[in-house]
RONUBA-655702 format. One record per residue (C-alpha): residue in three letters; x, y, z; chain. Coordinates in nm, 2 decimals, padded with zeros to 4 digits. Layout:
BEGIN
PT type     c1     c2     c3 mol
PT  ALA      X      Y      Z   A
...
REM end
This chain:
BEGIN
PT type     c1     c2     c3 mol
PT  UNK  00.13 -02.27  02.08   A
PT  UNK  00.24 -02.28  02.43   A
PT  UNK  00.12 -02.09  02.75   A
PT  UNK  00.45 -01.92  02.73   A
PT  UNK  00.48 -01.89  02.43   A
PT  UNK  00.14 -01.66  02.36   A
PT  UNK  00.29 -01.47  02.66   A
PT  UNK  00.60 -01.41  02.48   A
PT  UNK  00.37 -01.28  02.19   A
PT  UNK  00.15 -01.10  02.35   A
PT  UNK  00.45 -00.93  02.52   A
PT  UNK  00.64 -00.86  02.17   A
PT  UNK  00.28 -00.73  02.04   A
PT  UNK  00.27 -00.45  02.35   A
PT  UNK  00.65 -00.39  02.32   A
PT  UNK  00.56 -00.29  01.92   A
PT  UNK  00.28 -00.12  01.99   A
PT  UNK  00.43  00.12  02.25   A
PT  UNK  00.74  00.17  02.01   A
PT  UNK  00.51  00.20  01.71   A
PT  UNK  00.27  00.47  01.88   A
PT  UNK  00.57  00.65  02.10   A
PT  UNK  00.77  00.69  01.80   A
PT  UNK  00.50  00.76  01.56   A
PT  UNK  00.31  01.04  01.79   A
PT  UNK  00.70  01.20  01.78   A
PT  UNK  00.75  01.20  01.44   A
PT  UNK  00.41  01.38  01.39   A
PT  UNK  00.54  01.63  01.66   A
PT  UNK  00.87  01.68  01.44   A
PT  UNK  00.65  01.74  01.14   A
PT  UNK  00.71  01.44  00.96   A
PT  UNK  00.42  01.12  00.84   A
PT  UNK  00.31  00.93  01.13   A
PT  UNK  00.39  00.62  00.96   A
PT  UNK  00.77  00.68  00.95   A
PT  UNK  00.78  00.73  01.34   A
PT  UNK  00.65  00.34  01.28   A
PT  UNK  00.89  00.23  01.07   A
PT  UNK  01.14  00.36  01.30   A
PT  UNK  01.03  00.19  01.56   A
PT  UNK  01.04 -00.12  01.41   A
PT  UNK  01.34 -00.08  01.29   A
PT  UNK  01.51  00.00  01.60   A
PT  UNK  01.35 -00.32  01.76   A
PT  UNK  01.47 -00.53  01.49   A
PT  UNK  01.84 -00.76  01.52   A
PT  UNK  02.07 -00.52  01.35   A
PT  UNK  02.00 -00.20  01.54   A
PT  UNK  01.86 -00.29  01.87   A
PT  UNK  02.05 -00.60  01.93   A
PT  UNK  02.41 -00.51  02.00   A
PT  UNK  02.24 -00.30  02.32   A
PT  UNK  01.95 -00.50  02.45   A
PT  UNK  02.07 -00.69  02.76   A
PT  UNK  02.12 -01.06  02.73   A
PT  UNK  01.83 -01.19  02.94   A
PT  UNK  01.54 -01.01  02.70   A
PT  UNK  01.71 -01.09  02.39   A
PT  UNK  01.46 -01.38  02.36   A
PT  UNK  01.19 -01.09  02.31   A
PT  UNK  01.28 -01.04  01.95   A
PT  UNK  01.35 -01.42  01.83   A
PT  UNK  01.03 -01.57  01.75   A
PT  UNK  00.95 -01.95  01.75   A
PT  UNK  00.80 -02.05  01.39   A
PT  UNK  00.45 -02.04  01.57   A
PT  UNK  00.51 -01.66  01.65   A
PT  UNK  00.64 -01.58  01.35   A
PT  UNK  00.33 -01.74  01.15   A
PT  UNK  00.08 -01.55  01.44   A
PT  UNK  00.30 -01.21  01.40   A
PT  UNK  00.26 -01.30  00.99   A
PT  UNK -00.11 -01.31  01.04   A
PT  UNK -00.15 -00.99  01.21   A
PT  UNK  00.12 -00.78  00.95   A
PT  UNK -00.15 -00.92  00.68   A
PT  UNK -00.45 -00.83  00.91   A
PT  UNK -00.29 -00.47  00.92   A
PT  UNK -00.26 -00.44  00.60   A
PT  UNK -00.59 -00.54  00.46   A
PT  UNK -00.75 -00.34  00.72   A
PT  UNK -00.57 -00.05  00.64   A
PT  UNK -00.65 -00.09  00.27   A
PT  UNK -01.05 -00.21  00.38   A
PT  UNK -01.09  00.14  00.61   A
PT  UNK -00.92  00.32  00.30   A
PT  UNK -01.19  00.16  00.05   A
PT  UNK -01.46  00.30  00.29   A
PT  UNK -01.33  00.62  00.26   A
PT  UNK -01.20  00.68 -00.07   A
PT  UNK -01.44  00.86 -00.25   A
PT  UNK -01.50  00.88 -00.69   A
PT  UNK -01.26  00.62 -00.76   A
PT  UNK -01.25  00.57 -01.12   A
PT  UNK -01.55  00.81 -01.13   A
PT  UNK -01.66  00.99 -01.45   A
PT  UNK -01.46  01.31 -01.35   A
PT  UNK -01.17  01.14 -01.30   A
PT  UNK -01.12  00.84 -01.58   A
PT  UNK -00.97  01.08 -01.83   A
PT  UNK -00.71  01.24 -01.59   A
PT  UNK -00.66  00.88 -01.37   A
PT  UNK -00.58  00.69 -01.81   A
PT  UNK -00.36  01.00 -01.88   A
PT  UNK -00.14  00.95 -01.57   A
PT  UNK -00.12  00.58 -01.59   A
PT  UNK -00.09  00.57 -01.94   A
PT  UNK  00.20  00.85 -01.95   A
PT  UNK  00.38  00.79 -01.68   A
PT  UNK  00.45  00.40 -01.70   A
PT  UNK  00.47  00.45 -02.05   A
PT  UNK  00.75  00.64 -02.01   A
PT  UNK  00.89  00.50 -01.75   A
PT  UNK  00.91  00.17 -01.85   A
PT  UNK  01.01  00.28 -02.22   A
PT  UNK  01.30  00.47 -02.11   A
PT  UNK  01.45  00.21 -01.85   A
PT  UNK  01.40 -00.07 -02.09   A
PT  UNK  01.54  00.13 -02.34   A
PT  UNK  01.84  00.24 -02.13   A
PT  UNK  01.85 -00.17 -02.04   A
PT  UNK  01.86 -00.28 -02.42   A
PT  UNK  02.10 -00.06 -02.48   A
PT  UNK  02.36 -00.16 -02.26   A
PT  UNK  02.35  00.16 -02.02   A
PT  UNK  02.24  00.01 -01.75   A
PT  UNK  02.49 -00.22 -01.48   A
PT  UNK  02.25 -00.52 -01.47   A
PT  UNK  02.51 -00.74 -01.41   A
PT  UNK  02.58 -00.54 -01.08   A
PT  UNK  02.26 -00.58 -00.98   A
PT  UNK  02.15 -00.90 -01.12   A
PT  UNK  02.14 -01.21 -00.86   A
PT  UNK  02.21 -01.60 -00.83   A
PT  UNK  01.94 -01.68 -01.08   A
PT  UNK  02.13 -01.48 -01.33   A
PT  UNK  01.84 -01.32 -01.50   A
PT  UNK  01.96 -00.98 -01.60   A
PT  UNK  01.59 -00.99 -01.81   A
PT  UNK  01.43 -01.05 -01.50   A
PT  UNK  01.66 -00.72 -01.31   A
PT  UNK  01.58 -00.52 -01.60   A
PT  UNK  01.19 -00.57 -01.56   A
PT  UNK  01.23 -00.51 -01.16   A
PT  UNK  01.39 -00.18 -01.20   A
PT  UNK  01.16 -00.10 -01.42   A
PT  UNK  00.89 -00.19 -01.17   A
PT  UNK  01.09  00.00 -00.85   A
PT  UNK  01.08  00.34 -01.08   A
PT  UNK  00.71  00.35 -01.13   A
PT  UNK  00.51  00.15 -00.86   A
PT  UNK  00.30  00.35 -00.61   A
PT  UNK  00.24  00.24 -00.23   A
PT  UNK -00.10  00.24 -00.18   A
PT  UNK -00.12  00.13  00.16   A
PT  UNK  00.18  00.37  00.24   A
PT  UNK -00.07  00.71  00.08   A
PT  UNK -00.37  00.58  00.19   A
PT  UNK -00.22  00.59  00.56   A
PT  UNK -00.07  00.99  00.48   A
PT  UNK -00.39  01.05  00.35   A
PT  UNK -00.61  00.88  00.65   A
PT  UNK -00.36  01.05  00.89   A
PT  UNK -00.37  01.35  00.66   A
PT  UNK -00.79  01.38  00.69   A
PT  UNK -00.82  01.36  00.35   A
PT  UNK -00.96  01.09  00.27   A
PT  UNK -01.29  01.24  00.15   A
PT  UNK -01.09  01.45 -00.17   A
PT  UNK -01.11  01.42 -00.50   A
PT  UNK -00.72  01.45 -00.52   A
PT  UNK -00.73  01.11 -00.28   A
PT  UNK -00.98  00.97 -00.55   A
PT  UNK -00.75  01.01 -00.85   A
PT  UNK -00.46  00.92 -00.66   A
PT  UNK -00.54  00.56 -00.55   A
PT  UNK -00.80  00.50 -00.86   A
PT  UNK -00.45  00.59 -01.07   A
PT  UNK -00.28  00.34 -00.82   A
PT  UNK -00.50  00.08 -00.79   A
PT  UNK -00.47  00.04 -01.21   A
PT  UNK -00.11  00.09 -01.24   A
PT  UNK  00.00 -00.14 -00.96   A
PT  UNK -00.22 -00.42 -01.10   A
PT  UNK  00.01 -00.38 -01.48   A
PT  UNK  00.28 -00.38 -01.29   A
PT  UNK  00.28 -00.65 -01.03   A
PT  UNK  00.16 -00.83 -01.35   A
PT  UNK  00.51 -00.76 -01.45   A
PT  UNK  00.65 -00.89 -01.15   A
PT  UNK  00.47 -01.20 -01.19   A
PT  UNK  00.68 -01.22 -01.59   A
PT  UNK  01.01 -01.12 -01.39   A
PT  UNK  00.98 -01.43 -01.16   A
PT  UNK  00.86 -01.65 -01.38   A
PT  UNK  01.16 -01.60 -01.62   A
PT  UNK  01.37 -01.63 -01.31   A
PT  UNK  01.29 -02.00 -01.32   A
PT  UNK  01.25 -02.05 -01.70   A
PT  UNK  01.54 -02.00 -01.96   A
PT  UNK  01.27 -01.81 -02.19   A
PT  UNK  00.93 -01.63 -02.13   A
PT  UNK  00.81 -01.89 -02.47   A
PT  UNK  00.82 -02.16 -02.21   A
PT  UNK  00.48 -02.23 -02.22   A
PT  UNK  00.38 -02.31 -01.91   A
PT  UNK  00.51 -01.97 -01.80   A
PT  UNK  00.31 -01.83 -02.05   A
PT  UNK -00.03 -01.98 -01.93   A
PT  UNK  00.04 -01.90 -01.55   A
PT  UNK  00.12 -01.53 -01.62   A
PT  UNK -00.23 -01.52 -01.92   A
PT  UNK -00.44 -01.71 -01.58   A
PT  UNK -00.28 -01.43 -01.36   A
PT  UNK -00.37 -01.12 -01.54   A
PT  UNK -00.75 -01.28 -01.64   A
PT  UNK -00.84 -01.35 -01.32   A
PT  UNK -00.71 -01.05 -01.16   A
PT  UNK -00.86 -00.80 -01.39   A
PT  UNK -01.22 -01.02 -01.41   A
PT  UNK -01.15 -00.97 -00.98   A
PT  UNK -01.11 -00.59 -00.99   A
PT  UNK -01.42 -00.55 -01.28   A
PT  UNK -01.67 -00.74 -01.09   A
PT  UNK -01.54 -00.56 -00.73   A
PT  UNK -01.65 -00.22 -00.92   A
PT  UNK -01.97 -00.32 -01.13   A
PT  UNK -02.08 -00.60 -00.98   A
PT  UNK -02.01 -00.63 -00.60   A
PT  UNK -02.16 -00.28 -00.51   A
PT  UNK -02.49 -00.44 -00.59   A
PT  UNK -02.50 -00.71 -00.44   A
PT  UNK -02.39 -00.62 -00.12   A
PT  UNK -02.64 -00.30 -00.10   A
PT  UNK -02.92 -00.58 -00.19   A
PT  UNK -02.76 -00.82  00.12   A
PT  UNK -02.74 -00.52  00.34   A
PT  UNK -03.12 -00.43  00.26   A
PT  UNK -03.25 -00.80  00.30   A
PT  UNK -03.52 -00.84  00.56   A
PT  UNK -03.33 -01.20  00.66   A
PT  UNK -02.98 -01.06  00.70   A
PT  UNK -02.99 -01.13  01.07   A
PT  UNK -02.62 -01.12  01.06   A
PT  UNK -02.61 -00.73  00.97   A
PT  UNK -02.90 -00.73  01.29   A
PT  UNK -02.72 -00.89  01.53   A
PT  UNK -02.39 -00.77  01.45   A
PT  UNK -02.31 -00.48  01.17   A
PT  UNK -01.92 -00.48  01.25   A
PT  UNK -01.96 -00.86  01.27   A
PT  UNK -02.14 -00.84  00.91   A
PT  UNK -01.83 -00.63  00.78   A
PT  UNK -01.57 -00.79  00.92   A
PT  UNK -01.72 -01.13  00.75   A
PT  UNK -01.76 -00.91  00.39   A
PT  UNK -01.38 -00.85  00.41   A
PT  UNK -01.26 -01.18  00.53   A
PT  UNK -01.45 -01.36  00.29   A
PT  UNK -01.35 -01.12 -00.05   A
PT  UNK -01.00 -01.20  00.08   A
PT  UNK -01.04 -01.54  00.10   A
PT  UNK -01.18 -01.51 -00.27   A
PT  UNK -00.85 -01.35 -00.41   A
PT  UNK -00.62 -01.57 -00.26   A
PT  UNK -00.83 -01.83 -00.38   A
PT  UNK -00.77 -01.70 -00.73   A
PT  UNK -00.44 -01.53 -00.65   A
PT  UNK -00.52 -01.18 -00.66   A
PT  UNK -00.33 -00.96 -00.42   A
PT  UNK -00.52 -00.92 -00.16   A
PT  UNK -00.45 -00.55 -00.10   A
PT  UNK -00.64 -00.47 -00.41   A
PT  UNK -00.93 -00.68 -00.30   A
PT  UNK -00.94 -00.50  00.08   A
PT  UNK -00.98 -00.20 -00.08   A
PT  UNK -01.20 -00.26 -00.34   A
PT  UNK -01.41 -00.49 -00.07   A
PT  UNK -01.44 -00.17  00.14   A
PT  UNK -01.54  00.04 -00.17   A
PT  UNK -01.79 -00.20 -00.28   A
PT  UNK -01.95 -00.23  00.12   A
PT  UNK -02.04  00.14  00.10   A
PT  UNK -02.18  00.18 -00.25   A
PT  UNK -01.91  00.17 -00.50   A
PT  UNK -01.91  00.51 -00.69   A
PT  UNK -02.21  00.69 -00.55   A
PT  UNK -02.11  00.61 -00.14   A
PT  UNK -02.50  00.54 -00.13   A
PT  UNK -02.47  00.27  00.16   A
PT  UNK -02.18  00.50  00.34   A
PT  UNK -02.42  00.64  00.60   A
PT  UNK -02.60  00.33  00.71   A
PT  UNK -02.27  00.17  00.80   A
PT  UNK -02.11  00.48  00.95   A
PT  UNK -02.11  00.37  01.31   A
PT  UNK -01.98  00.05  01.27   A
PT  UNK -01.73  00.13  01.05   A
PT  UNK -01.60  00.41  01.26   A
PT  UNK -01.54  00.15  01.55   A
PT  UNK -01.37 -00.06  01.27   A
PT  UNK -01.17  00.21  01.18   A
PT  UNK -01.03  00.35  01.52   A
PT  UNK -00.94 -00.04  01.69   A
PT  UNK -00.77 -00.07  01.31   A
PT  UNK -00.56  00.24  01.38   A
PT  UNK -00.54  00.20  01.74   A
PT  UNK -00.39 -00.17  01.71   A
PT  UNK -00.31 -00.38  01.42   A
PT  UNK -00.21 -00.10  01.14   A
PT  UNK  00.05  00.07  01.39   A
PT  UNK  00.21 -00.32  01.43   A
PT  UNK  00.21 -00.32  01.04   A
PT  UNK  00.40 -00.05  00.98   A
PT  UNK  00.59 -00.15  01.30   A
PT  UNK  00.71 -00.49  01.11   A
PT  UNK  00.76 -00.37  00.78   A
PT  UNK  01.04 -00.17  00.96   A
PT  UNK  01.14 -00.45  01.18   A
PT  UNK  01.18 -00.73  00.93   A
PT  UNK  01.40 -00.42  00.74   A
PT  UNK  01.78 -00.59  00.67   A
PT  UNK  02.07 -00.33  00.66   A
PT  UNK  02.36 -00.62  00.63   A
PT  UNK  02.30 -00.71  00.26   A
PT  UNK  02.62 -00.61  00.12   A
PT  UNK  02.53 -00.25  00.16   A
PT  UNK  02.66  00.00 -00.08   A
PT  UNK  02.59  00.35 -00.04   A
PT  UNK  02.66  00.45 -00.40   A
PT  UNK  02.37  00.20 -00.54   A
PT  UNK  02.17  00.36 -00.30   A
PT  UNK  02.23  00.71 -00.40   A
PT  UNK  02.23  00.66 -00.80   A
PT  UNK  01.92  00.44 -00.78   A
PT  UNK  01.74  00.71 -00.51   A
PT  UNK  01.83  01.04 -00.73   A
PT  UNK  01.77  00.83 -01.05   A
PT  UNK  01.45  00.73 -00.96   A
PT  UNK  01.31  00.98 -00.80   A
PT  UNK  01.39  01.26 -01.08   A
PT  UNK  01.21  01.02 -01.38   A
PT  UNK  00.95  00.96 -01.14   A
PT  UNK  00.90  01.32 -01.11   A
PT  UNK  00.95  01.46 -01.45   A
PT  UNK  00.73  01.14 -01.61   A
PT  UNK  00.42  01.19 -01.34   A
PT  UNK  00.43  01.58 -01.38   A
PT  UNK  00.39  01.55 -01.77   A
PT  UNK  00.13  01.31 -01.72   A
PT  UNK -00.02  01.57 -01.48   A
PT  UNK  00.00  01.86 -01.74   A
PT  UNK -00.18  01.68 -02.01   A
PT  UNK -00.44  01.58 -01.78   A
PT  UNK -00.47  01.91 -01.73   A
PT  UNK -00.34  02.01 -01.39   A
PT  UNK -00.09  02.32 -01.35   A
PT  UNK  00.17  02.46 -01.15   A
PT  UNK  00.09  02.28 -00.77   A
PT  UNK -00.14  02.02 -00.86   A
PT  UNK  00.13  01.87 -01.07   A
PT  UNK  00.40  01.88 -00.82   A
PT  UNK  00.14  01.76 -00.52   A
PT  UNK  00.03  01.45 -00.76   A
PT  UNK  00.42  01.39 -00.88   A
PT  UNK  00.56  01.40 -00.53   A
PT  UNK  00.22  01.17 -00.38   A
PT  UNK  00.26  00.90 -00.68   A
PT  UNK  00.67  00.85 -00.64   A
PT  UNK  00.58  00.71 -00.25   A
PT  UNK  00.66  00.35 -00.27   A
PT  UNK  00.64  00.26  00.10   A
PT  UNK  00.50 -00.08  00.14   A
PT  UNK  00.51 -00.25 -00.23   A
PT  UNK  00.87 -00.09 -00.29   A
PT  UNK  00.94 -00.31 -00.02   A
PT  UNK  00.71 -00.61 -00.09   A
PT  UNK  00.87 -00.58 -00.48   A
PT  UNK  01.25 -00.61 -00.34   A
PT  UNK  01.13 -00.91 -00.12   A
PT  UNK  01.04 -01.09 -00.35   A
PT  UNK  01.29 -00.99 -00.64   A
PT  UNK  01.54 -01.11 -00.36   A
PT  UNK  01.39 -01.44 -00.26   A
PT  UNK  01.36 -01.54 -00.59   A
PT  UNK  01.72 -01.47 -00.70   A
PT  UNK  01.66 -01.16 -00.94   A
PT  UNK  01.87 -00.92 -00.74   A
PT  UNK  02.12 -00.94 -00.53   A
PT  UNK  02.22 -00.81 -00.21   A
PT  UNK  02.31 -00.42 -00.25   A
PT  UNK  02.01 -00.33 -00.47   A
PT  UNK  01.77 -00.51 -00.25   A
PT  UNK  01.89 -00.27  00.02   A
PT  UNK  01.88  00.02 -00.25   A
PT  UNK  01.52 -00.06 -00.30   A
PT  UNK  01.42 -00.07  00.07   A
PT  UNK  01.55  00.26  00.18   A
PT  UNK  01.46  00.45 -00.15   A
PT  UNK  01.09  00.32 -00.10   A
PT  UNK  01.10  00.45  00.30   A
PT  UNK  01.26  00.77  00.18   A
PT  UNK  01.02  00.83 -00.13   A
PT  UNK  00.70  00.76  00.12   A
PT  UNK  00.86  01.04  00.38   A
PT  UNK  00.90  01.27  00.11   A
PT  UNK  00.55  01.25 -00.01   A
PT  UNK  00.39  01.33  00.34   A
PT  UNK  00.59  01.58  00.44   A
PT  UNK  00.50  01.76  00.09   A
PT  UNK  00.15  01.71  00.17   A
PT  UNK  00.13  01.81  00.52   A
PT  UNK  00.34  02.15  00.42   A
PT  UNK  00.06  02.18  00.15   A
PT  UNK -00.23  02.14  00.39   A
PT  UNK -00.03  02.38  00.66   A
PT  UNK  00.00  02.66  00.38   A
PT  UNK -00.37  02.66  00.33   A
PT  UNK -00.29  02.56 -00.04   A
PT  UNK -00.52  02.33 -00.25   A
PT  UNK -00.45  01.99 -00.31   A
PT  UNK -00.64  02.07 -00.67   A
PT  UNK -00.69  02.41 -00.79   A
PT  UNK -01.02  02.28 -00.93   A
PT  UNK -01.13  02.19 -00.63   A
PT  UNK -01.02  02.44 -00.38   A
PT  UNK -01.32  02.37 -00.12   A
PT  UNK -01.19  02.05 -00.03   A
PT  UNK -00.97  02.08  00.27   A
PT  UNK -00.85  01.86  00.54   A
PT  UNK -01.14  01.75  00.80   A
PT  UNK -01.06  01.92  01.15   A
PT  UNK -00.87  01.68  01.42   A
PT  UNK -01.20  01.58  01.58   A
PT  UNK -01.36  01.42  01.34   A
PT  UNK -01.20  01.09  01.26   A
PT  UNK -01.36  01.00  00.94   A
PT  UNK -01.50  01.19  00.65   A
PT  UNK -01.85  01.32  00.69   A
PT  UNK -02.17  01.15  00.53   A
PT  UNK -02.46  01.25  00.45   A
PT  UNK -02.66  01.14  00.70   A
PT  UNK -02.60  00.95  01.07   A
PT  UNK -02.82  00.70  01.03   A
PT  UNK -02.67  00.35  01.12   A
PT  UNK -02.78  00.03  01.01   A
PT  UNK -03.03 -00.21  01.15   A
PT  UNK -02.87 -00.30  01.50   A
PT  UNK -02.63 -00.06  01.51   A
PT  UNK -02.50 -00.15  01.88   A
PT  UNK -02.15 -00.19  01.85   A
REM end
């Protein structure tokens, strides 16, 4: 890369982050998620908005060499696994004893139904696949990505409500994203069938069949070892005497924990959102937060450069790289959205009631689980670049997961304004006040060579 070219990046990276934070600090002002101010401001920077009015001579500011675009590509994944590493660190309980029942009744329930009733609807010749199916012709393939789009939950998009939220430190944030973190492993498992059929005239093919059996092994040995395993041995590298990485440098030592358990899952094709936030769960202790004290200080500097910088330019992209011109139709939009969003609703709050929530924990877990921000987005990527869908539902999918992830924080912010409990059972868990950036611990005590 150039001289002038890193300038020209380095310019594009200020002009996002000034957008991203301007807009985002308004739409917090207006009452609405931070994170949709950021959108917005990527999407107003991006070619279909902002174009038609940015003069000639800085139209060069928003088309990127393939350099830039593989530097801007590194730091929308560094946003991203940062995001999901500081939410690990965080989260607390996941997949803890008090939560397993409720977390299996939600996935179970929900996708259940969910996927039963769309593929039923699908089978039955209710559905217009072929109005939504694309070049590859797959209508199979459509009929598993719908189901997908109905049930898949954004975890980076709720894990940035809930950090801008301060509440992070709930059990309600627990079962949310141990639910998610489950649910979105079945069902990008289900992607993975969807796109392989894409290419093969029939799922017996078996070479499809052995890449999709690899995928879900290694993936769900991944996530088992992250939650048994991992916690372990990092509290045992973090205690040795000759860790004179962790001495010299403890955000160094963390920042090397993350990179290198993402390097492991791409290595064995795990998404690596899953292993950023189970990287970040393991580094403090895994259930029991034991090691969460001793790494408070570093991970708090961690945490506010994360949310100062790179996860504002995340959100900042997924908005910018955001295509409106995709044969557009307003009534896909508006059938899928309402469609959608009502089974989501109705399937999630009977999950809710026989996990045995009531009245406003059902509707704050219905409305938090429907956000599907970031992976609704990833998920019609994808479907699109592979030829599953075509045009006018990949647009449909887009806006309904912005929409769904704006819905679910404004919810939660009117919840938290009300006084109201996230979780009846827990009523003494309330937001942390706007000083404190990151749940308490139990005690301040840094690790060895705590200078950050």
């Amino acid at each position: 890369m150039s001289g002038a070219e890193f300038g020209l990046l380095t310019l594009t990276l200020a002009v996002l982050l000034i957008a991203a934070h301007g807009f985002g600090h308004l739409s917090e002002r207006l009452g609405q998620p931070r994170l949709a101010g950021e959108i917005l401001a990527g999407v107003l920077l991006g070619p279909f908005l902002l174009k038609p009015f940015v003069p000639e001579a800085f139209a060069h500011l928003f088309q990127f060499s393939p350099k830039a675009d593989t530097a801007l590509g590194f730091i929308y994944q560094l946003g991203l696994i940062l995001l999901m590493f500081c939410s690990g660190t965080a989260a607390r309980r996941i997949l803890a004893k008090e939560n397993r029942r409720q977390t299996y009744t939600l996935i179970g329930v929900a996708d259940v139904a969910n996927f039963a009733l769309v593929l039923t609807l699908g089978f039955s010749g209710l559905l217009p696949l072929a109005a939504l199916t694309g070049p590859a012709g797959q209508e199979m393939s459509t009929l598993l990505v719908l189901a997908i789009a109905v049930a898949v939950t954004s975890i980076p998009v709720i894990s940035r409500i809930f950090w801008d939220l301060r509440i992070m430190h709930t059990r309600f944030v627990s079962l949310i994203l141990g639910s998610a973190v489950l649910e979105d492993i079945a069902l990008w498992t289900v992607l993975a069938v969807a796109t392989a059929l894409a290419k093969s005239a029939t799922l017996a093919n078996e070479h499809v069949v052995g890449t999709v059996t690899e995928h879900v092994a290694a993936t769900f040995a991944f996530v088992l070892f992250s939650l048994v395993a991992l916690p372990r041995l990092l509290k045992r590298l973090s205690r040795a005497r000759w860790n004179l990485l962790l001495a010299a440098s403890p955000v160094g030592y963390i920042m090397i924990v993350l990179f290198a358990y993402c390097a492991a899952a791409a290595f064995l094709e795990v998404n690596l959102q899953f292993a950023a936030l189970l990287a970040g769960y393991a580094l403090v202790g895994g259930m029991d937060g034991s090691e969460r004290s001793r790494f408070a200080a570093p991970l708090d500097s961690i945490a506010k450069v994360s949310f100062g910088i790179f996860i504002p330019i995340y959100f900042a992209l997924i908005g910018y790289r955001l295509v409106f011109g995709h044969e557009f139709s307003f009534a896909v939009l508006a059938i899928f959205f309402v469609a959608s969003t009502l089974l989501s609703l109705a399937t999630s709050g009977l999950a809710a009631r026989l996990a045995g929530f009531r009245k406003l924990d059902m509707v704050n877990i219905a409305l938090t689980t429907n956000a599907r921000g970031g992976p609704g987005i990833v998920l019609a990527g994808v479907a699109y670049d592979a030829g599953i869908i075509n045009g006018a539902f990949f647009t449909a999918l887009v806006l309904t997961a912005v929409f769904t992830s704006q819905m679910a924080g404004t919810w939660l912010r009117f919840v938290l304004a009300k006084g109201w409990p996230l979780l009846s059972t827990n009523p003494e868990e309330k937001a942390l006040p706007r000083d404190e950036e990151t749940p308490p611990v139990a005690s301040p005590a840094a690790p060895r060579g705590s200078a950050v």
